[in-house]
C-alpha positions in Angstrom: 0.0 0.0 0.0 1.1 3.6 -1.0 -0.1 6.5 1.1 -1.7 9.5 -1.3 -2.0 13.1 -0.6 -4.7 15.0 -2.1 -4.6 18.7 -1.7 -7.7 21.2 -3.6 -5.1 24.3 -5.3 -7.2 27.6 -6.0 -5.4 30.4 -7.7 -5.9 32.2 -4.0 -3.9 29.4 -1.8 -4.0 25.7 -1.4 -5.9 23.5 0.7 -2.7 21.0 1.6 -3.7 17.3 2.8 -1.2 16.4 6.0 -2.1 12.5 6.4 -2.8 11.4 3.3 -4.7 8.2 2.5 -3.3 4.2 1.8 -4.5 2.5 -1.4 -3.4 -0.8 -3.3 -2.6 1.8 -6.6 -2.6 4.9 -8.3 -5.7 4.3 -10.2 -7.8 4.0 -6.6 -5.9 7.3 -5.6 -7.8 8.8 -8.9 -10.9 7.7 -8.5 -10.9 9.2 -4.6 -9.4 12.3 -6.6 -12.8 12.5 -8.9 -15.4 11.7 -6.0 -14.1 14.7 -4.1 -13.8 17.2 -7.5 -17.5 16.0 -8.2 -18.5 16.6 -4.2 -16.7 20.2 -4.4 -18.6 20.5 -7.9 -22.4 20.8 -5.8 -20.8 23.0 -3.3 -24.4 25.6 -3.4 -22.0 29.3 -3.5 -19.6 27.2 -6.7 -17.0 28.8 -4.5 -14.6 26.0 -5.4 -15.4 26.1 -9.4 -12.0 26.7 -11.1 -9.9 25.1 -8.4 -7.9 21.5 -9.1 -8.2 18.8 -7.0 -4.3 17.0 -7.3 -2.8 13.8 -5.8 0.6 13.4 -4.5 2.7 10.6 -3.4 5.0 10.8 -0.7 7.8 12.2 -2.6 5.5 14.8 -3.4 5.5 14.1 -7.5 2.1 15.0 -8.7 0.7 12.1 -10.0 -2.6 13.5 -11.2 -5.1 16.3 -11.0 -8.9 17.0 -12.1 -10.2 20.5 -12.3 -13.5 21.3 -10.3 -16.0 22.4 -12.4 -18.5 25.3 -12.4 -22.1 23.5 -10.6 -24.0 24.1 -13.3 -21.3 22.2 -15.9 -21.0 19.4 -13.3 -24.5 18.3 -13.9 -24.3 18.2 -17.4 
């Protein structure tokens, strides 16, 4: 098991994750990655539209990012 960071970067500051989470692979880290994009998508204000949700290993290497999108393109 790998640990995986996932930290939501708005042009304004960064929202860093400290603890992380364990998974099996990279791919499971992703999928974590798009559930909470498409949770901060149906935030009511869309104060988090524009922002990227990224994943990091422990090294800190970016291994993949999804940009949060506007509410009403999320339901599209």
């Amino acid at each position: 098991m790998n640990r995986y960071f996932f930290d939501v970067v708005l042009k304004s500051h960064s929202e860093y994750d400290y603890r992380g989470r364990e998974f099996s692979s990279v791919e499971k880290a992703a999928q974590l990655a798009e559930l909470i994009a498409l949770d901060l998508e149906i935030s009511p204000q869309g104060e988090w539209a524009g922002s990227t949700v990224s994943v990091r290993d422990q090294r800190g290497q970016q291994l993949y990012s999804r940009e949060v999108r506007a509410p009403e393109l999320a339901a599209a």
